[in-house]
C-alpha positions as CSV (number, residue, x, y, z in Angstrom):
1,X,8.7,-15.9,-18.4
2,X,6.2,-13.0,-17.1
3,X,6.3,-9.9,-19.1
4,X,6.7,-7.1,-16.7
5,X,7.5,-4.2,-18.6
6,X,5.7,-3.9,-21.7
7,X,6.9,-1.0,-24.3
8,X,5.8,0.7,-27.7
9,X,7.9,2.3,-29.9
10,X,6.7,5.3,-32.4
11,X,9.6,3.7,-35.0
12,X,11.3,0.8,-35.8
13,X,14.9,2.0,-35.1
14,X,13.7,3.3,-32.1
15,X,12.2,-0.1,-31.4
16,X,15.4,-2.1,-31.7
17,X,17.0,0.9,-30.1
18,X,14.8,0.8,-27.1
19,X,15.4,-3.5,-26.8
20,X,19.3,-3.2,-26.8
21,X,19.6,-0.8,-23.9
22,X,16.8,-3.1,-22.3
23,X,19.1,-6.0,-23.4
24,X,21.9,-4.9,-21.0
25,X,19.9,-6.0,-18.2
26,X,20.8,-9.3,-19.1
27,X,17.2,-10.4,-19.5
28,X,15.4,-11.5,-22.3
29,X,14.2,-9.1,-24.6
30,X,11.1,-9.5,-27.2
31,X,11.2,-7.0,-30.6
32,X,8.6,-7.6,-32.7
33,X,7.1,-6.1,-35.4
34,X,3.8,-4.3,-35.6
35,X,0.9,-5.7,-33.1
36,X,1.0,-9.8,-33.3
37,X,-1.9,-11.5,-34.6
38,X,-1.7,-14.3,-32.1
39,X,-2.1,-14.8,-28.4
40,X,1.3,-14.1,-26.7
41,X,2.3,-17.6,-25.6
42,X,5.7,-17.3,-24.8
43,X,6.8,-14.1,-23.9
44,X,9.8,-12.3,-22.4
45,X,10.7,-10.0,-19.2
46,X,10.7,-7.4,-21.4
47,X,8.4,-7.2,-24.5
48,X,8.7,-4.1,-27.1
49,X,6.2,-3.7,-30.2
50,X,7.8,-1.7,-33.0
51,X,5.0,0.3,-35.3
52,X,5.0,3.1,-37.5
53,X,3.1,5.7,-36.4
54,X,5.4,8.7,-35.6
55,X,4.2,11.0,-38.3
56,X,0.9,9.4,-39.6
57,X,-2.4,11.2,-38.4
58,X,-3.4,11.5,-34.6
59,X,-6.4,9.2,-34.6
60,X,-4.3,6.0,-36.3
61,X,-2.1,6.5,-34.2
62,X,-4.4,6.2,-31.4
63,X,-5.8,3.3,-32.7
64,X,-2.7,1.6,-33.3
65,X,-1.0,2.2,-29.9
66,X,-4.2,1.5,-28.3
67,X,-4.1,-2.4,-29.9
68,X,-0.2,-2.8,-29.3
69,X,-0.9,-1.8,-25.5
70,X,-4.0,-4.4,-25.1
71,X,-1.7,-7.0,-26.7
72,X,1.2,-6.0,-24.1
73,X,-1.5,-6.1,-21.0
74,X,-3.0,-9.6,-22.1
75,X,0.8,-10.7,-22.1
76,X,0.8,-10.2,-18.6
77,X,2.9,-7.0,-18.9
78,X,2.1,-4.3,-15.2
79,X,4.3,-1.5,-16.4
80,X,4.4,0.2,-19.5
81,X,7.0,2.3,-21.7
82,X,5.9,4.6,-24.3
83,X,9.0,5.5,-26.6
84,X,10.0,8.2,-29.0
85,X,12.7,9.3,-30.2
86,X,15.8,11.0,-28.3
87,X,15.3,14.5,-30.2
88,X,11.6,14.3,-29.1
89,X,10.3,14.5,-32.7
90,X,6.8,14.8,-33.7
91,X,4.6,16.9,-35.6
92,X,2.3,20.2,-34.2
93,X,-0.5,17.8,-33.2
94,X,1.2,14.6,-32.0
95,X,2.0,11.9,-31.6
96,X,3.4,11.9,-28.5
97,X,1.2,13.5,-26.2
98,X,-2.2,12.1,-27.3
99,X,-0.6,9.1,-27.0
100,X,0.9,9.5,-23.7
101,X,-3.0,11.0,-22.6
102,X,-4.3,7.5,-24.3
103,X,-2.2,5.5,-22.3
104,X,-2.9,7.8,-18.6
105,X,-6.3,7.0,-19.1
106,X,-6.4,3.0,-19.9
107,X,-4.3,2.3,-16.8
108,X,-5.8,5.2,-14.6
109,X,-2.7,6.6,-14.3
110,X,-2.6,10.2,-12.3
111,X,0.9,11.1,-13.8
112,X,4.1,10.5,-16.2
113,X,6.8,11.3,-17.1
114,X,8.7,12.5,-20.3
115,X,12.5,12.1,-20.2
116,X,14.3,11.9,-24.0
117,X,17.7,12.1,-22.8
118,X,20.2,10.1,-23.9
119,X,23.0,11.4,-22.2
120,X,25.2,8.2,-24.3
121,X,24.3,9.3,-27.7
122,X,24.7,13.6,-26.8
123,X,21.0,14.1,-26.1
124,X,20.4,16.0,-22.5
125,X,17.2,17.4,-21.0
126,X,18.3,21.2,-18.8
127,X,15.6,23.1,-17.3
128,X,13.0,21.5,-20.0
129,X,15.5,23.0,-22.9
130,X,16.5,19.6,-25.5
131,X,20.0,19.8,-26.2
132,X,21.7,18.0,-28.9
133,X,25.2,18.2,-27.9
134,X,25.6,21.5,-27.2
135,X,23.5,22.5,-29.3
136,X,20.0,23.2,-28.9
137,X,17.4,21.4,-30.7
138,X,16.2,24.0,-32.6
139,X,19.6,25.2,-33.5
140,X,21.0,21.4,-34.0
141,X,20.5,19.9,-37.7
142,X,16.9,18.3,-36.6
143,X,15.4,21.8,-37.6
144,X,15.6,20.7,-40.9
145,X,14.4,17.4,-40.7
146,X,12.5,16.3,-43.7
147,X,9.4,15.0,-41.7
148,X,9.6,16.5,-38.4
149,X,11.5,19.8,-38.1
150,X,12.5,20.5,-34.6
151,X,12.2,24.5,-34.2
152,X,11.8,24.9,-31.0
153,X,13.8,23.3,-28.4
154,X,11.4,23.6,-24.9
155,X,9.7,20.4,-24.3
156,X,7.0,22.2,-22.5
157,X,6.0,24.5,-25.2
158,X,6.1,21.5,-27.5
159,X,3.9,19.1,-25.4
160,X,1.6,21.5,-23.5
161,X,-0.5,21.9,-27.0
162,X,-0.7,18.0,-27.2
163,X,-1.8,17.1,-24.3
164,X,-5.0,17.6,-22.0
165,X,-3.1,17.8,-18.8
166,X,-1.5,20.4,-17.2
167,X,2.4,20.2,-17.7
168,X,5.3,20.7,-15.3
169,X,9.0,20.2,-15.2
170,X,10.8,18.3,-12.8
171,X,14.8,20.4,-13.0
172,X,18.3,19.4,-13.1
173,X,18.6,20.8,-9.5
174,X,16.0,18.3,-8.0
175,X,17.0,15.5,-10.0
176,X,20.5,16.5,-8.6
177,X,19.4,16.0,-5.1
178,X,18.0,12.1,-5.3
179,X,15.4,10.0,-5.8
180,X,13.5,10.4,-2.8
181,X,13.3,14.4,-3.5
182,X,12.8,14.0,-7.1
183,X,9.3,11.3,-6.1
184,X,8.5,14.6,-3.3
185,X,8.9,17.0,-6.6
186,X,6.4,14.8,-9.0
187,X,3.7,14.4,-5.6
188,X,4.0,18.3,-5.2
189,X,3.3,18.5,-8.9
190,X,0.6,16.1,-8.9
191,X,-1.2,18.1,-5.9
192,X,-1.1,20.8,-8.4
193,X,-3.6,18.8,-10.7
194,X,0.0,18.4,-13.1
195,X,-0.1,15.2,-15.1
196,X,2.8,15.3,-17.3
197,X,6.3,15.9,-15.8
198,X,9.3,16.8,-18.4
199,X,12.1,15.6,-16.3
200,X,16.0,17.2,-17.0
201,X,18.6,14.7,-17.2
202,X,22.4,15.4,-18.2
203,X,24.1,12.1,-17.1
204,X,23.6,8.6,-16.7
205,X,23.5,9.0,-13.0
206,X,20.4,11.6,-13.6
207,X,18.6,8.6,-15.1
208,X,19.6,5.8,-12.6
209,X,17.7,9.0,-10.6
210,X,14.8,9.1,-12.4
211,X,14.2,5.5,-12.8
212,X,14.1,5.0,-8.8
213,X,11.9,7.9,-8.4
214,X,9.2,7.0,-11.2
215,X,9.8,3.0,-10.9
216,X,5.9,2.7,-9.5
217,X,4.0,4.6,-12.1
218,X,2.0,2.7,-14.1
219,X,3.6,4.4,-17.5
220,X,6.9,6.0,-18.0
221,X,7.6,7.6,-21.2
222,X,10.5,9.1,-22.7
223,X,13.9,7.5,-24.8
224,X,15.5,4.0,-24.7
225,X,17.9,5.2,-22.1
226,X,15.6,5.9,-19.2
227,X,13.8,2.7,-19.6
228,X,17.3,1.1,-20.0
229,X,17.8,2.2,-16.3
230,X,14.4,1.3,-15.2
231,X,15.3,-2.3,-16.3
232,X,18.0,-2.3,-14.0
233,X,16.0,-1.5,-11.4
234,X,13.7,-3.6,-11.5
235,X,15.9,-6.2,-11.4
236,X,17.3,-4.4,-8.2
237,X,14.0,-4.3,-6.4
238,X,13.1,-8.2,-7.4
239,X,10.2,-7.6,-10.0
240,X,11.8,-9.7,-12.3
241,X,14.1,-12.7,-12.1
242,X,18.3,-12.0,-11.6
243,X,19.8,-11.9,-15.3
244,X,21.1,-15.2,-17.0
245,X,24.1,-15.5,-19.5
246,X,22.4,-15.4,-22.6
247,X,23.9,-17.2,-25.5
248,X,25.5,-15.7,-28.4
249,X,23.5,-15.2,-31.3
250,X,24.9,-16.9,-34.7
251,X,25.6,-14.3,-37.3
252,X,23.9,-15.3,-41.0
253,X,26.3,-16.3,-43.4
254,X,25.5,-14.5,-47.1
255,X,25.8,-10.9,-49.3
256,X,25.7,-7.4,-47.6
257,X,24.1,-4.8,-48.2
258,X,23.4,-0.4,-47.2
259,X,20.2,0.9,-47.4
260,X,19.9,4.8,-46.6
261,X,16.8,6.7,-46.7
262,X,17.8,8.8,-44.1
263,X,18.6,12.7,-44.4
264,X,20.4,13.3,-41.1
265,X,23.6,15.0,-40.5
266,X,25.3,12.1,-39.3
267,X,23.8,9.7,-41.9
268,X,25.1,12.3,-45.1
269,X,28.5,11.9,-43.4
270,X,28.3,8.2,-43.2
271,X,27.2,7.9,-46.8
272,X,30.0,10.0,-47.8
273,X,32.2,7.9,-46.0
274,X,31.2,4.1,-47.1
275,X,30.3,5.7,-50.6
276,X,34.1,6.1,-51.2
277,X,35.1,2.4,-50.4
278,X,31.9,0.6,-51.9
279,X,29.7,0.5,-55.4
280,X,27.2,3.0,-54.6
281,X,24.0,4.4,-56.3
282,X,21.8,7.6,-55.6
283,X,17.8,7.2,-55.5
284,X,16.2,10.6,-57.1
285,X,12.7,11.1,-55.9
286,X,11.8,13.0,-58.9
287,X,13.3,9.9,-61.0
288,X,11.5,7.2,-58.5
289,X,8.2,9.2,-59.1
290,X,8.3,9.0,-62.9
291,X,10.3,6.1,-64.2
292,X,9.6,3.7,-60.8
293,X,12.9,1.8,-59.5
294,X,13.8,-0.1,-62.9
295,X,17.4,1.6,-63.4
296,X,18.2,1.2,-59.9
297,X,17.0,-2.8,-59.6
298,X,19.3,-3.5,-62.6
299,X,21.8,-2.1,-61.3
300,X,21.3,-3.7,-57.9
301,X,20.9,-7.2,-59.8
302,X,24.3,-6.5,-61.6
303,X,26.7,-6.2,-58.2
304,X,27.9,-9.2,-56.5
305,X,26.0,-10.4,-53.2
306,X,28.8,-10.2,-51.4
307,X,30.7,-7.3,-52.2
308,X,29.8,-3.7,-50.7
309,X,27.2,-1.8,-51.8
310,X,25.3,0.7,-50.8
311,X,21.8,2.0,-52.3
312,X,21.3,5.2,-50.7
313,X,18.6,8.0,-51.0
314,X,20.5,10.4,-48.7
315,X,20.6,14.1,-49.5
316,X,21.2,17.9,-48.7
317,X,18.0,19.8,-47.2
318,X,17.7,21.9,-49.5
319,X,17.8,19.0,-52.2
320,X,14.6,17.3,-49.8
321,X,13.0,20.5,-49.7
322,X,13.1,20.5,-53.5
323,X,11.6,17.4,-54.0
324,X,9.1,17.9,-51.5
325,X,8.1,20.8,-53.2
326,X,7.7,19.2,-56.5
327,X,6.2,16.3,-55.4
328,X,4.3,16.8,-51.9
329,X,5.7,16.1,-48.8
330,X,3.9,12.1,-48.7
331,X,4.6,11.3,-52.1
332,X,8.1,12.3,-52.1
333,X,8.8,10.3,-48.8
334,X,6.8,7.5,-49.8
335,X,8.6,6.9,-53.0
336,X,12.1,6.5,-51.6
337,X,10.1,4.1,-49.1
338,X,8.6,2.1,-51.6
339,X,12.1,1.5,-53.6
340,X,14.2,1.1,-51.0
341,X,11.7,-1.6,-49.9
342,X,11.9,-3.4,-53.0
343,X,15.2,-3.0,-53.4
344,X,15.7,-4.8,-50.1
345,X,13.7,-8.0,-51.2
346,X,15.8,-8.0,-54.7
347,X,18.9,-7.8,-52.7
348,X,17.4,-10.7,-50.5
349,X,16.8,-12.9,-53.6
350,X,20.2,-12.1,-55.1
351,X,21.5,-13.5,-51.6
352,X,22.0,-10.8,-49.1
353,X,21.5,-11.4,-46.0
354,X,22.9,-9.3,-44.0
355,X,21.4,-5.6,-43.7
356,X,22.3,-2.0,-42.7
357,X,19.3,-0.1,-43.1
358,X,19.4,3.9,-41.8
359,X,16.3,5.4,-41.5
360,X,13.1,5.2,-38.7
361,X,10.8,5.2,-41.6
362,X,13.2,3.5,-44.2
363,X,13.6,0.2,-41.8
364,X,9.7,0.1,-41.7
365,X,9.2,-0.6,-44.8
366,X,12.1,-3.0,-45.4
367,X,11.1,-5.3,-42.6
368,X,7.8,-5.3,-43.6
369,X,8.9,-5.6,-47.0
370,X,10.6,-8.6,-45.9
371,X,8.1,-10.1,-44.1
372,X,9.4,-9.8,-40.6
373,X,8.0,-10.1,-37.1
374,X,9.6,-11.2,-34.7
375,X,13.4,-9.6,-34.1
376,X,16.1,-11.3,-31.6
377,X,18.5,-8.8,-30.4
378,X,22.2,-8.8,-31.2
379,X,25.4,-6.9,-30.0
380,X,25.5,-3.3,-30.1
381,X,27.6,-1.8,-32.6
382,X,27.3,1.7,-31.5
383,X,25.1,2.5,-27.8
384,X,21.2,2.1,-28.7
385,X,22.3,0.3,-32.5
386,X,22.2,-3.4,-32.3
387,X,22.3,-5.9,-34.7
388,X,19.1,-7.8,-34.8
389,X,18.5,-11.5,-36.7
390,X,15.0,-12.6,-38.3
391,X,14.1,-15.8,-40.5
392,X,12.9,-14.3,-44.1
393,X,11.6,-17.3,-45.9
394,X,13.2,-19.4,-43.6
395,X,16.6,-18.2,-43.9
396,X,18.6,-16.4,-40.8
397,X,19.3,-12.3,-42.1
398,X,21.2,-9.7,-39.7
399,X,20.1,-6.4,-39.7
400,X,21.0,-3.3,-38.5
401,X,18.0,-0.6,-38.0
402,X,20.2,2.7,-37.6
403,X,18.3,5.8,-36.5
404,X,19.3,8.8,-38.6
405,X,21.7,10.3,-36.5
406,X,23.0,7.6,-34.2
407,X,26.6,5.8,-34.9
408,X,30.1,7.5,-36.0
409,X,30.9,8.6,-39.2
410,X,32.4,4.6,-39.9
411,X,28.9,2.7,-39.0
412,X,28.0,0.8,-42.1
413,X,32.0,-0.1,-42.1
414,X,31.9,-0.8,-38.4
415,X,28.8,-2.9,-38.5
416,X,30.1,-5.2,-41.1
417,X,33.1,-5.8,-39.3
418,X,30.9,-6.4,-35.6
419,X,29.5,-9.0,-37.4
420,X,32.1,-10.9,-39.0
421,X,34.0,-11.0,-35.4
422,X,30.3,-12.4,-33.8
């Protein structure tokens, strides 16, 4: 089938994120896993490429997206989706923006947009202000993320020093009045000489909006819910083929296994949660950094494949801070990485093969760990967190790539039960 929309993803969770609100199109969707070595071949409707370069330095970045969108264009691909993550995070310097500037300026594109919402999941875009619930960003619990703290909540202020481009907003009160006067907003803007549009959305319906009135730009950007809508409508206006039943996906039989590197809110609570119905050990970066992952690979090697587990790394911010502080802000994320990721292949050759991994940077390193690239996309067990299956040394695994603050406080639980029904 002709790729059409071709899409890259700053993170892995946000990867399979992105392909299982693009999956609800009912058209194929391809996930794989850092820039393919080979010529595309077969390809689908809707191709994503999952990297890792949300917090690593602007110009690899660059270089990185740069490859994954001449990949996308040789596969045929016309329009293109650059995503990030609902709560907009990023460091001072990038990566969004000189991204978004990179991409503008391979396709000779005059203008884009920037939409995070994800009206679904609690994330909403008012008069440019980010709003997690009600909260605002900088007063939700991403102000103290470990990698990315979110201290200001105006997408303008944050993007304007990123980019080269003038930047405008597109408000809740045009996108209120349809498509055709939210396309009349972004050509008065782009009159103006303004390239980059932050768009407010508070609904579903302010996307199905904002995916009419930006459906011909060359490059969208924003979080998997806006492109979930423009999938639909492309479907509506006959770019790609009417959706087929696709068959259901055959869930790996084998061990289980939760693996948290994740510091969220949500992902403490879910810890906590599954912690107090499974065997369960804490990862101490201070510990990882001076006696490796020995202690916690016996005791990985000593619990059954197939009863619960859960390996976690999950902690307080003022416990991150800590460590950070002790150990550097790199070194202390990259040794939870690093264990976690062996961990995962120990757990794989002890028979697990079915994974809950939470964590952008955390399910990384396992699937590359694991030697994965190439993902098929699953059912959702909470809205933008799918199961998604893989061969690992030619066995089926399921995984489940959870971003760190998506799913209920029951996820791990809920996931393993979505499974067994599949």
């Amino acid at each position: 089938m002709a790729t059409v929309l071709g899409c890259i993803a700053d993170d892995f969770t946000g990867a399979t994120d992105l392909a299982a609100l693009l999956a609800r199109s009912g058209l194929p969707v391809s996930l794989r896993i850092g820039v393919p070595d080979e010529d595309a071949g077969d390809t689908a409707a809707f191709e994503v490429i999952a990297l890792k370069c949300r917090t690593i330095p602007v110009k690899d970045a660059l270089e990185q997206t740069r490859a994954a969108y001449q990949w996308l264009k040789k596969a045929g691909a016309t329009r293109f989706f650059w995503k990030y993550c609902s709560t907009f995070d990023s460091t001072a310097e990038g990566n969004i923006g000189p991204v978004a500037d990179m991409l503008m300026a391979e396709l000779e594109a005059k203008q884009t947009i920037y939409c995070p919402a994800f009206p679904e999941n609690g994330r909403s875009i008012f008069m440019g202000h980010l709003f997690v619930g009600e909260q605002l960003l900088s007063e939700s619990p991403m102000k103290d993320h470990p990698l990315t703290p979110m201290r200001d909540s105006s997408l303008i202020r944050l993007l304007v020093p990123q980019v080269h481009g003038k930047v405008g907003l597109a408000n809740r009160l045009v996108v209120a009045k349809g498509a055709a006067a939210l396309k009349a907003r972004f050509d008065a803007l782009a009159s103006e000489g303004i390239a980059h549009v932050i768009t407010d959305a508070v609904s579903d319906d302010d996307l199905k909006t904002i995916a009419e009135a930006s459906a011909d730009m060359p490059l969208t950007t924003g979080g998997s819910a806006i492109a979930g809508q423009l999938a639909r409508f492309y479907v509506q206006r006959g770019l790609v083929s009417a959706p087929i039943e696709r068959s259901a996906s055959k869930a790996p039989k084998g061990g289980q296994a939760v693996l948290s590197g994740s510091c969220s809110a949500m992902t403490r609570k879910q810890v906590a949660y599954y912690a107090g119905n499974s065997a369960s050990l804490r990862l101490d970066p201070l510990a990882l950094a001076s006696e490796g992952a020995a202690t916690a690979a016996d005791w990985l090697q000593q619990q059954p494949a197939d009863a619960p587990k859960l390996v976690f790394a999950t902690a307080e911010p003022e416990d991150v801070r800590k460590a950070q502080e002790k150990l550097g802000l790199e070194k202390a994320s990259h040794v939870v990485e690093q264990a976690l990721a062996d961990l995962a292949r120990q757990a794989f050759r002890n028979g697990v093969r079915r994974f809950v991994v939470a964590g952008g940077e955390t399910s990384g390193a396992i699937t590359q760990a694991l030697g994965i690239t190439r993902l098929e996309i699953g059912p959702e067990i909470a809205p933008g967190v799918p199961w998604v299956f893989a061969e690992v040394e030619g066995e089926r695994v399921a995984l489940a790539l959870k971003s760190g603050n998506f799913g209920s406080e029951t996820f791990f639980e809920d996931a393993f039960k979505l499974l067994e029904a599949a």
